[in-house]
C-alpha positions as a LaTeX table, in Angstrom:
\begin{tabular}{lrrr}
\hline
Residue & $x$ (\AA) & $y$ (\AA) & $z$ (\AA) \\
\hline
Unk1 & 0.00 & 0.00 & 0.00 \\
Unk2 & 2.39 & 2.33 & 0.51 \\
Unk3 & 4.67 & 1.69 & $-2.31$ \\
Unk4 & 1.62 & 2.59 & $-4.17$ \\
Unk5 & 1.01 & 5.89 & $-2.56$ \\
Unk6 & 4.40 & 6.74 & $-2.81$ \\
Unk7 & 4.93 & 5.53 & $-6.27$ \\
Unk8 & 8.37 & 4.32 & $-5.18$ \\
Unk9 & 8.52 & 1.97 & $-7.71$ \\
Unk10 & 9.05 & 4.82 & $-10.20$ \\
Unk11 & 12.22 & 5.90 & $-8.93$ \\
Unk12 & 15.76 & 5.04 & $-10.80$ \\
Unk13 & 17.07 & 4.17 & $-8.32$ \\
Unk14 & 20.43 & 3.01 & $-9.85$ \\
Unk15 & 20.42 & 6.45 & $-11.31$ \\
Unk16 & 20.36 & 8.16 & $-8.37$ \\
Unk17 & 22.89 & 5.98 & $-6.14$ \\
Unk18 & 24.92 & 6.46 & $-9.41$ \\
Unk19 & 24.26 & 10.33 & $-8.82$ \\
Unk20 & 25.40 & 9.99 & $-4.93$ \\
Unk21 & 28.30 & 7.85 & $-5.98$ \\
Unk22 & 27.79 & 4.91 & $-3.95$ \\
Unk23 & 26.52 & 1.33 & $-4.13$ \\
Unk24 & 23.08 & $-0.89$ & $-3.05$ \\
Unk25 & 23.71 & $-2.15$ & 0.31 \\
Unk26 & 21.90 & $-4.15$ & 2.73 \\
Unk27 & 20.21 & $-1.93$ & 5.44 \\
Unk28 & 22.07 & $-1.72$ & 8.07 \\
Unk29 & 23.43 & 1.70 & 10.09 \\
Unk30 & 26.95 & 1.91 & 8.06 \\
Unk31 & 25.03 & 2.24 & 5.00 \\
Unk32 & 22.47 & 4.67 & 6.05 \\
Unk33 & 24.38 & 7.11 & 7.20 \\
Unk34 & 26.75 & 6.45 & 3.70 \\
Unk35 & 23.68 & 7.36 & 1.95 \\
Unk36 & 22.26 & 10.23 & 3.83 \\
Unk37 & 25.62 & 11.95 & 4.15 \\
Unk38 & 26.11 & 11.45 & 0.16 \\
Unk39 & 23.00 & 12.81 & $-0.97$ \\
Unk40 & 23.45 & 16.28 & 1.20 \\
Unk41 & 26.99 & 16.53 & $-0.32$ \\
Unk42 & 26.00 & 15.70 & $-3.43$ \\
Unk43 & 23.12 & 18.22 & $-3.43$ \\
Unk44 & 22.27 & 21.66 & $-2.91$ \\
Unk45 & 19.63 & 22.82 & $-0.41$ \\
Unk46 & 17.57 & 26.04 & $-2.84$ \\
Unk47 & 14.96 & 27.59 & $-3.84$ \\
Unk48 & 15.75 & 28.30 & $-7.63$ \\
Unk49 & 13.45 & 26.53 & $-9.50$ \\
Unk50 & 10.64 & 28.75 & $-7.28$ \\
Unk51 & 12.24 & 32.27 & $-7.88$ \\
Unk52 & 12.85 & 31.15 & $-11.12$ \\
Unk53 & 8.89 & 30.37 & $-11.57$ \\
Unk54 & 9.37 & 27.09 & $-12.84$ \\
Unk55 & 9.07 & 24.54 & $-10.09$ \\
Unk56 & 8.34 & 20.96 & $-11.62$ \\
Unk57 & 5.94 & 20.00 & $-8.46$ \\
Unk58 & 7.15 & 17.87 & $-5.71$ \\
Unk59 & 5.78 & 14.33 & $-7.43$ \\
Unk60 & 8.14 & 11.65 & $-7.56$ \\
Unk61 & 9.29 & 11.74 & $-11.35$ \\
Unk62 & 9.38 & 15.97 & $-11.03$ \\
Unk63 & 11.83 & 14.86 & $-8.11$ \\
Unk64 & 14.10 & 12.44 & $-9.78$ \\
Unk65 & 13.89 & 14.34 & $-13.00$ \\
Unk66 & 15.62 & 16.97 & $-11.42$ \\
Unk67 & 17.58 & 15.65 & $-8.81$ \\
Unk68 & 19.14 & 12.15 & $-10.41$ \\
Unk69 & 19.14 & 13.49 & $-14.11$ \\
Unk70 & 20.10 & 16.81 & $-13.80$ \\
Unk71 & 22.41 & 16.83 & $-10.41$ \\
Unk72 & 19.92 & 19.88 & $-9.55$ \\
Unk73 & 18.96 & 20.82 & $-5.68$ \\
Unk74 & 16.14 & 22.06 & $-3.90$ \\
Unk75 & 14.62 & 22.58 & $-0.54$ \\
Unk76 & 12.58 & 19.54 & 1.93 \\
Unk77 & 9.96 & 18.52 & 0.07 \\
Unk78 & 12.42 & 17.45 & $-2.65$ \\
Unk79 & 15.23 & 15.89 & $-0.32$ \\
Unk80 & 13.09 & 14.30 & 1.57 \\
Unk81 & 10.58 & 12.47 & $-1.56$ \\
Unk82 & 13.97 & 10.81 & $-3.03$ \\
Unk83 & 15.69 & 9.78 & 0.20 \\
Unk84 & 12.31 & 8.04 & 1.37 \\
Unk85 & 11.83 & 6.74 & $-1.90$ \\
Unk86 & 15.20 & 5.35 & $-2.32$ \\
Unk87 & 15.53 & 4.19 & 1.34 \\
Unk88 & 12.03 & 2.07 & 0.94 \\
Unk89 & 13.54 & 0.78 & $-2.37$ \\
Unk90 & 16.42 & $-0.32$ & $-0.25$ \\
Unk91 & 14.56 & $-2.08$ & 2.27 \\
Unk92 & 14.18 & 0.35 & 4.96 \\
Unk93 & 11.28 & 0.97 & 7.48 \\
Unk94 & 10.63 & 4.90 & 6.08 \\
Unk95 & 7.87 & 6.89 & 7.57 \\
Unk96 & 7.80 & 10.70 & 6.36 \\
Unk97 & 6.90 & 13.34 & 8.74 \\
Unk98 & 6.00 & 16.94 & 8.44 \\
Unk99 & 7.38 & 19.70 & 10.91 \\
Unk100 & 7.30 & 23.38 & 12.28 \\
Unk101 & 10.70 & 25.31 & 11.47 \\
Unk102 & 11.60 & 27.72 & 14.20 \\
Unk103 & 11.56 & 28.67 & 17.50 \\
Unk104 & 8.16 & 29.20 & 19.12 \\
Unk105 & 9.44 & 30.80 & 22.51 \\
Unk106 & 11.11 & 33.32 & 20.03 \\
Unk107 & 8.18 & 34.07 & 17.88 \\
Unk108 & 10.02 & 32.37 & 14.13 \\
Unk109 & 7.77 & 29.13 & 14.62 \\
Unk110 & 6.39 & 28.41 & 10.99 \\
Unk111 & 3.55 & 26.25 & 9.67 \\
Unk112 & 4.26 & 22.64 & 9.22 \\
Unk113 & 6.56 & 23.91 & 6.26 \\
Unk114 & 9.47 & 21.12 & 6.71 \\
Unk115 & 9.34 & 17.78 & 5.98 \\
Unk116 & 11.75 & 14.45 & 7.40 \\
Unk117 & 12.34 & 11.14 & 6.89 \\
Unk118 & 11.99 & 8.50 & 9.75 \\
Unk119 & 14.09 & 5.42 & 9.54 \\
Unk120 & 13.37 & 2.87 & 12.16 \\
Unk121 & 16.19 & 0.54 & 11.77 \\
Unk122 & 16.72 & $-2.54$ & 14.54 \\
Unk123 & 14.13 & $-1.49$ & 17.00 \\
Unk124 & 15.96 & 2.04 & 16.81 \\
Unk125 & 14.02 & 5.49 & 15.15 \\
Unk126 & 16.48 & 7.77 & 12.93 \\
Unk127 & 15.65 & 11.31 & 12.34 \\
Unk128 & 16.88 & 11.97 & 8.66 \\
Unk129 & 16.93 & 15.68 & 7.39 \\
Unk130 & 18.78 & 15.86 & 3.92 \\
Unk131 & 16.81 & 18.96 & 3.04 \\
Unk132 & 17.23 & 21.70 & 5.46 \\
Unk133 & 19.24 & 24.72 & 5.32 \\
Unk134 & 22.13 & 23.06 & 7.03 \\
Unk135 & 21.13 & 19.13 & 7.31 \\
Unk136 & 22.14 & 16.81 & 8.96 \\
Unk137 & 25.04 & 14.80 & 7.61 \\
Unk138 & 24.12 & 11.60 & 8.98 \\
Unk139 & 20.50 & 10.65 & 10.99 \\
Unk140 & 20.14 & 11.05 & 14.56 \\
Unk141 & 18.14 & 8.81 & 16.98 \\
Unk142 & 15.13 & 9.80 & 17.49 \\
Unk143 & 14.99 & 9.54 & 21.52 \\
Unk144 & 14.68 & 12.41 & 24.01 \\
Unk145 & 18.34 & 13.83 & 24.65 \\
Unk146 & 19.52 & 11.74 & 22.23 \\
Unk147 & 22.99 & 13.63 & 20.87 \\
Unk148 & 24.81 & 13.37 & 17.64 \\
Unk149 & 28.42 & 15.08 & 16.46 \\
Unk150 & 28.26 & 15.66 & 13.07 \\
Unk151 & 31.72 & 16.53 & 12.17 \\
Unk152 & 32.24 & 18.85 & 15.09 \\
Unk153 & 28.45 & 20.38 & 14.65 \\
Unk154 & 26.59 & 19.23 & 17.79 \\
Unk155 & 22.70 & 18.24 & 17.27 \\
Unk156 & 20.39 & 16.84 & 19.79 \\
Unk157 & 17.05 & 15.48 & 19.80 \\
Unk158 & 14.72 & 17.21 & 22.74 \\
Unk159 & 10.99 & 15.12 & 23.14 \\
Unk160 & 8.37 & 18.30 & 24.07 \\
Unk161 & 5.74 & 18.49 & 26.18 \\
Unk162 & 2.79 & 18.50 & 23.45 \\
Unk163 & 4.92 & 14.98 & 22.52 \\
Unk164 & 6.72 & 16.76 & 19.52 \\
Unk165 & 10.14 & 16.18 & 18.70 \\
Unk166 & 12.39 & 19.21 & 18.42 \\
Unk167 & 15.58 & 18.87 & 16.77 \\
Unk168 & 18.22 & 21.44 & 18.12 \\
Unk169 & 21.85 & 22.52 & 17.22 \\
Unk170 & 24.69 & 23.89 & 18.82 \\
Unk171 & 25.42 & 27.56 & 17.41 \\
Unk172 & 27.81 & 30.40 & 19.46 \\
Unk173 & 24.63 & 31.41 & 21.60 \\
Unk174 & 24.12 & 27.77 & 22.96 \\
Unk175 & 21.28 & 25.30 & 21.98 \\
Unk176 & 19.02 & 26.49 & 19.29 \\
Unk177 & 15.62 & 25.06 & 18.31 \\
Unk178 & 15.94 & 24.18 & 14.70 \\
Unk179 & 12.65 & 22.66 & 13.99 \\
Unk180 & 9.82 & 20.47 & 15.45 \\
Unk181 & 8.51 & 17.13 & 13.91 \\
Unk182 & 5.11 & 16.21 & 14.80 \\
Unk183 & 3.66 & 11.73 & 14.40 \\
Unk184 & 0.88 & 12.81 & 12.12 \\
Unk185 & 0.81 & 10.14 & 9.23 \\
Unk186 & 1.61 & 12.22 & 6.11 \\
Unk187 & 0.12 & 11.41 & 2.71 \\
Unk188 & 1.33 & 12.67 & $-0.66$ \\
Unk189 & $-1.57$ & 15.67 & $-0.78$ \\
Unk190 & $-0.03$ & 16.73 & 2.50 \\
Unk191 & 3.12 & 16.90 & 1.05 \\
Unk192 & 2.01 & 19.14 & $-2.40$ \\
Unk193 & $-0.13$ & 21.33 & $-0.21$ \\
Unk194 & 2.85 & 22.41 & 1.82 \\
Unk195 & 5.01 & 22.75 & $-1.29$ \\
Unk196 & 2.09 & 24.72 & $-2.93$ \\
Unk197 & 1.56 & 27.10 & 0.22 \\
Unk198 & 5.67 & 27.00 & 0.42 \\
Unk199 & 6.64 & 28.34 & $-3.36$ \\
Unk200 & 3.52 & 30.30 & $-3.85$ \\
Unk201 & 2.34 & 32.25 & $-0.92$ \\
Unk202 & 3.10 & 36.09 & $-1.57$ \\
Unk203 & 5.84 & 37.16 & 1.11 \\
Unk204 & 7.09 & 33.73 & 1.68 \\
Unk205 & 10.78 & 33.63 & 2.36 \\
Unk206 & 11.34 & 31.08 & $-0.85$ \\
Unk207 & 10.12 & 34.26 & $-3.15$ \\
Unk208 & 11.55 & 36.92 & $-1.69$ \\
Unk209 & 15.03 & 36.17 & $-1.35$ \\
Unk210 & 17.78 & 33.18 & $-2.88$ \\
Unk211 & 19.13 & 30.73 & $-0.69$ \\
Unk212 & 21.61 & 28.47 & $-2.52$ \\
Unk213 & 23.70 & 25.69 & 0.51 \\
Unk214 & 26.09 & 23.10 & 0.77 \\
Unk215 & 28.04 & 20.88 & 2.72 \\
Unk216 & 31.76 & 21.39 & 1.48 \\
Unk217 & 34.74 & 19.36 & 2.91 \\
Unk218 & 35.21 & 21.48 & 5.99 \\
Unk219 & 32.11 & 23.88 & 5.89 \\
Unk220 & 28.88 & 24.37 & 5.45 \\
Unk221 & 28.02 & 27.69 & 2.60 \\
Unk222 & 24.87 & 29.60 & 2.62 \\
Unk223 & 24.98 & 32.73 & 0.16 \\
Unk224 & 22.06 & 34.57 & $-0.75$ \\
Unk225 & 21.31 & 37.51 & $-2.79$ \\
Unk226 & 22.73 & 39.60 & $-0.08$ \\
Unk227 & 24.78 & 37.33 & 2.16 \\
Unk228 & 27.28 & 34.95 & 2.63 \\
Unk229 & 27.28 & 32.75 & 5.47 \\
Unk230 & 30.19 & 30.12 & 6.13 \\
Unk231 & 30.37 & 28.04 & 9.36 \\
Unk232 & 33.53 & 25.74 & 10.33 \\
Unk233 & 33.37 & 23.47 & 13.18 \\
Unk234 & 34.78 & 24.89 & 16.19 \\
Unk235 & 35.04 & 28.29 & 14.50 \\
Unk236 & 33.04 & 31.57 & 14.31 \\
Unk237 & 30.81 & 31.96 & 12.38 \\
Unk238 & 32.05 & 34.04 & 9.23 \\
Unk239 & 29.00 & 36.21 & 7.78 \\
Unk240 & 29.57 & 39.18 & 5.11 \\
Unk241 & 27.50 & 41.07 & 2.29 \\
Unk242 & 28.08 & 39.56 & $-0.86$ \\
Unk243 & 29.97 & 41.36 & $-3.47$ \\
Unk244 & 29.07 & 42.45 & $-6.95$ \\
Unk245 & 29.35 & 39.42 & $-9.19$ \\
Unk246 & 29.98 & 37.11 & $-6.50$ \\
Unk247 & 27.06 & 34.99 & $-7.01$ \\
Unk248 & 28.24 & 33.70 & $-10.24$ \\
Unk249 & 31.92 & 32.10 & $-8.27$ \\
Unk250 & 29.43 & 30.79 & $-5.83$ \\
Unk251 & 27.41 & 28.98 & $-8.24$ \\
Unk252 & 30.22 & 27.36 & $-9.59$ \\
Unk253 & 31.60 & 26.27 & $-6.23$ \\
Unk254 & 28.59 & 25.12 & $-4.86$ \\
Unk255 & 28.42 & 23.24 & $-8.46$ \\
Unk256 & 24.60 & 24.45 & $-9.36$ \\
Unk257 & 24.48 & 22.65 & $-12.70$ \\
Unk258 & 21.89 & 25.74 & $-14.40$ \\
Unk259 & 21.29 & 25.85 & $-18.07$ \\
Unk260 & 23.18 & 29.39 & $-19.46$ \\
Unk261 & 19.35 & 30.82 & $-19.72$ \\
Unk262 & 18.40 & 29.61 & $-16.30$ \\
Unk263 & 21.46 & 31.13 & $-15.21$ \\
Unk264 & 21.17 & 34.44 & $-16.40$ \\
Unk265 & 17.73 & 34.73 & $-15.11$ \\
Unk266 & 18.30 & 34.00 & $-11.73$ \\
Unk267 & 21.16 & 36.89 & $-11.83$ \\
Unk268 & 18.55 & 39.14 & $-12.94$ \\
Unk269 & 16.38 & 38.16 & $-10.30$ \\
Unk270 & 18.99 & 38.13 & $-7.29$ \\
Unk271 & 19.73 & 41.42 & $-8.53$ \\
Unk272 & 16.27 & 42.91 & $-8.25$ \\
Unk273 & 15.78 & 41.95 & $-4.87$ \\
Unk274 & 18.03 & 43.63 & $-3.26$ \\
\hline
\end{tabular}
């Protein structure tokens, strides 16, 4: 039944382990977290396609399409429809969950505008999050106070009182509240709805402003029409305007494979925000 609803069965998946550079293996934890740290180094976390006004839709071949055949990025709804997919094709105990990004004490709480991947592997959950700003590089248990190092970035898992999980990393202020993951069963409508609300919705941060990340060897880059963000483990965090015609390095760096058209029009665009 859920094959069906998820229309795994339509995924390459040979294309798109050939895309991460790594083999079919049995489940097991080794290979997970091979897999989940490939795909978020193989990938960029953006919203291109939506300032660009051509988003293919969040359905399984759109996905693939983009991701595997193009070696194109996007934002959670994306990630997180061809890691499930591929995981279930795998053999892997996926569920897919929808959460709230941000900080509710502080006021940034969001609609449930996020979505993860749940792997419960030997009687143990995994929290998988290929597709936010900075993801995860490999899952995390899902268990109250359940910690993870991710190459010197600290994450833990918190279990709320309204029996959410909240998934929290370590920045120079202390522990910060990334986002909140709820056990509602998601369905694929649940999924486009939140895309649709996500990369249509006048004033939404996705179509106001250009988020392009990555996780490089040694760092993690977030530039934006204005801004470039770098983090290092252990390290300040560096954070400066971006200069005039700096967007174009970036996009080679962060190796954003755009067509010369697709290119040019996202310049444009950059540039008349602001």
């Amino acid at each position: 039944m859920a094959a069906d609803l998820w229309e795994i069965d339509r995924l390459d998946l040979t294309g798109y382990l050939k895309r991460l550079g790594v083999p079919a293996r049995e489940p097991s934890r080794d290979a997970l977290d091979e897999l989940h740290e490939a795909h978020v180094r193989a990938f960029t976390f953006d919203n291109v396609d939506v300032l660009l006004e051509q988003h293919p839709g969040v359905g399984l071949d759109a996905v693939q399409a983009k991701f595997a055949g193009r070696g194109r990025g996007g934002y959670c709804f994306e990630h997180s429809t061809i890691v499930a997919a591929a995981l279930e094709r795998l053999g892997y105990d996926v569920r897919r969950h929808l959460a709230r990004v941000g900080d509710p004490a502080a006021g940034t709480q969001q609609g449930r505008s996020h979505m993860v991947v749940e792997v419960v592997l030997d009687g143990q959950r995994l929290l998988c999050d290929p597709g936010f700003g900075m993801s995860l590089l490999r899952p995390i248990p899902l268990a109250d106070g359940a910690e993870s190092d991710q190459d010197g970035w600290p994450y833990r898992v918190v279990s709320t009182s309204d029996g959410l999980w909240g998934l929290q990393r370590y920045r120079e202020a202390g522990w910060e509240l990334a986002h909140t993951t709820d056990e509602y069963e998601v369905k694929p409508i649940d999924v486009v709805m939140a895309h649709h609300y996500t990369s249509t919705f006048p004033g939404i941060h996705f179509r106001t402003g250009l988020m392009v990340g990555k996780h490089l060897p040694g760092r993690h880059v977030m530039v934006t029409h204005q801004t470039v963000t770098v983090r290092r483990p252990g390290e300040p965090t560096e954070h400066r305007p971006l200069r005039d015609g700096e967007l174009t390095e970036w996009l080679r760096v962060l190796e954003v494979p755009l067509a010369v058209d697709e290119e040019a029009q996202l310049l444009e665009r950059a540039a008349a925000l602001g």
